[in-house]
N, C-alpha and C positions, 0 to 999 in steps of 0.2 A: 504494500500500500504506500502510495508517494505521499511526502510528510510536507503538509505547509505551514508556513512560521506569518503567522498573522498578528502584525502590529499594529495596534489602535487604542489610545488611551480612553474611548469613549465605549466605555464597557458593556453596555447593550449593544450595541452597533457592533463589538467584536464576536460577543456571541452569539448574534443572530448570527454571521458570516460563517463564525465557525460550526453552527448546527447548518447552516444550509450545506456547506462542502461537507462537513462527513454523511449528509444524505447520501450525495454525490460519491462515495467512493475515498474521500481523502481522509488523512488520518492530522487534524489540524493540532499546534501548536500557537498556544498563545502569548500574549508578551504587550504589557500595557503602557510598554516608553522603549525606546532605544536603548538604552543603556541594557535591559531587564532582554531584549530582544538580540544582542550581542551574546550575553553570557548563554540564551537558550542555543543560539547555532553553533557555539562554541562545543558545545558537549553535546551533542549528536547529528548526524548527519539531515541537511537539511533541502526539500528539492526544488523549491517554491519560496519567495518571499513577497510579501503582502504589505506593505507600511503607508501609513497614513503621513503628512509632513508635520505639521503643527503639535508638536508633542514636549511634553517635560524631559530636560536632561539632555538627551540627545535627539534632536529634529531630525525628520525621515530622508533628507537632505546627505543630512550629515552621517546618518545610519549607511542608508544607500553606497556612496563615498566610500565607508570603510569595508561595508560589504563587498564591493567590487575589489578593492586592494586583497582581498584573501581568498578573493574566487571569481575568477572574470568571468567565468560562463554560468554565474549561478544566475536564472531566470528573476528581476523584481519588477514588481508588478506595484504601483504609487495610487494610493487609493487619496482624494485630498477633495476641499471643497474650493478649494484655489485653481480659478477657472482661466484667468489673462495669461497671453502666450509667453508673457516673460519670467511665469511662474512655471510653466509647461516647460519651455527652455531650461532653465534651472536642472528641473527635474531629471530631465535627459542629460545635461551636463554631465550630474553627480551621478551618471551608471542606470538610472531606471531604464525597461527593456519597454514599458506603457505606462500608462496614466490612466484612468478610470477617475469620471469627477463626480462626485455627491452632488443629490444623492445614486445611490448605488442601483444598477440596476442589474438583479443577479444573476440573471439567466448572459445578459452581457457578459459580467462578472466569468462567469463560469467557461464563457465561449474562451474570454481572450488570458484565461488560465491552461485552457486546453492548448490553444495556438504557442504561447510562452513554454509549455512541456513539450511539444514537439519540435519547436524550436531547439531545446535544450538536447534532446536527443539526437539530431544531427549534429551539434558538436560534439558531442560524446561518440558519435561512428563516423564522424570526420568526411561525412559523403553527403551529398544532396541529388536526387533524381528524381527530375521531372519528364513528363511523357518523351521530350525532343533531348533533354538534357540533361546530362551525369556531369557532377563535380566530385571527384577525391581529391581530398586534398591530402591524404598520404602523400600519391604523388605528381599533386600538381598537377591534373589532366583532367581536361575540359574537353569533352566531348558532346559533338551536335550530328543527330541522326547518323550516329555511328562512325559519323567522322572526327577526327584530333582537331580541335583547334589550339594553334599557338600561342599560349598568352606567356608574358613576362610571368616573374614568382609575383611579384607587386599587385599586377591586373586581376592576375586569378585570386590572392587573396582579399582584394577588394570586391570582387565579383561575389565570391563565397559569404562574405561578409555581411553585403547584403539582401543576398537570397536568403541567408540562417535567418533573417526575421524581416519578413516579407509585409511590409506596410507602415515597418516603424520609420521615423525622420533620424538619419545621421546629418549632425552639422558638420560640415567638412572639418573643423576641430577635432574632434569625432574620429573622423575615416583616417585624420595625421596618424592623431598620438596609435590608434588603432595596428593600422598597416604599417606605419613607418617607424614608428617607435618614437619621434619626439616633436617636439612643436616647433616649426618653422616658418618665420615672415612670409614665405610664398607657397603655403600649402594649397591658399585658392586657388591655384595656378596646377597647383601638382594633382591634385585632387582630379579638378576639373580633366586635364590632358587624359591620366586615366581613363575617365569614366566614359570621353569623349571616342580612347581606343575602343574600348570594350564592344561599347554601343557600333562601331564599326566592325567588331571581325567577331563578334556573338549574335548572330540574327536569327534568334529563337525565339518563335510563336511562343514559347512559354512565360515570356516576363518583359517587362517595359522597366528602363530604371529613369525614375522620373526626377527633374530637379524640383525642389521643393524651395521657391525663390525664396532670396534675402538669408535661407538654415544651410542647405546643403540639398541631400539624395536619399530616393526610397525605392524599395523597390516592389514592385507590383505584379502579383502571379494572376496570370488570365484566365 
């Protein structure tokens, strides 16, 4: 049973969430601040995270943050009432994989938990295959209708990057520290060239990588 760590200091609101998912199949964990939400993933394995931002101690911000410095591929999922896109922004800054705004609507809830776990399990088998198109990224091979295509190491993990979570916004900040490993004055530039190859010698019916003006790139399965 996959374990989720759901943080919410608004305590009816965390238990309702947590009786609807274990309806659902999940085996939930709770945790009513950041700080209390630390020590629970600290001592046991955890596959899902849920955190709300506005909390005592440590803000789901700042939770987020830490959680991604000890697990980049661990799935978090921003649950908040904080609706304007520079609080959205933020969020994605500090590692969130989505956003869900209050109030909660759980069958939503529920979908874009499912999509975040599948998500999480292509990085866990290092593969992604779509009807026209196979990515391993063992070893770096991108394949369209059975044909090789050539990408740099760069392009293909940019590619793979953003088909593992199909709809989410990278801000090209994002896609630097990401692929490249560190922040640089001309990443819009670097980024861009990228995505600009891609979109040239990847012409697969199965995805659009869309620019998202003013943030960066998303990617979209058809």
């Amino acid at each position: 049973m996959l374990k989720l760590l759901i943080v919410e200091d608004d305590t009816n609101i965390r238990k309702l969430i947590a009786k609807f998912l274990t309806m659902n199949g999940y085996e939930c964990i709770e945790a009513g601040d950041g700080q209390e939400a630390l020590s629970r993933y600290e001592s046991q394995h955890i596959d899902l995270v849920m955190t709300d931002i506005m909390m005592p101690y440590i803000d789901g911000n700042t939770l987020t943050a830490k959680l991604r410095s000890m697990n980049r591929d661990l799935p978090i999922l921003m649950l908040t009432a904080l609706d304007r896109f520079a609080d959205k922004e933020k969020g994605f800054q500090s590692g969130a994989d989505d956003y869900l705004v209050k109030p909660i609507d759980m069958q939503e809830m529920l979908l874009r938990i499912k999509a975040l776990l599948r998500r999480s399990q292509i990085m866990s088998e290092s593969r992604i295959v779509l009807p026209h198109l196979i990515l391993d990224e063992r070893t770096s091979q991108c394949v369209l209708d059975n044909t090789p295509i050539e990408l740099t190491r760069k392009e293909f993990r940019l590619l793979f990057h953003l088909l593992s979570a199909p709809n989410r916004i990278f801000t090209r900040e994002q896609l630097m520290n990401e692929i490249w490993g560190y922040d640089s004055e001309s990443y819009d530039r670097t980024v861009d060239t990228h995505v600009k190859r891609i979109r040239e010698q990847v012409l697969s019916p199965d995805f659009e990588i869309v620019t998202v003006r003013g943030l960066g790139y998303k990617a979209v399965i058809k």
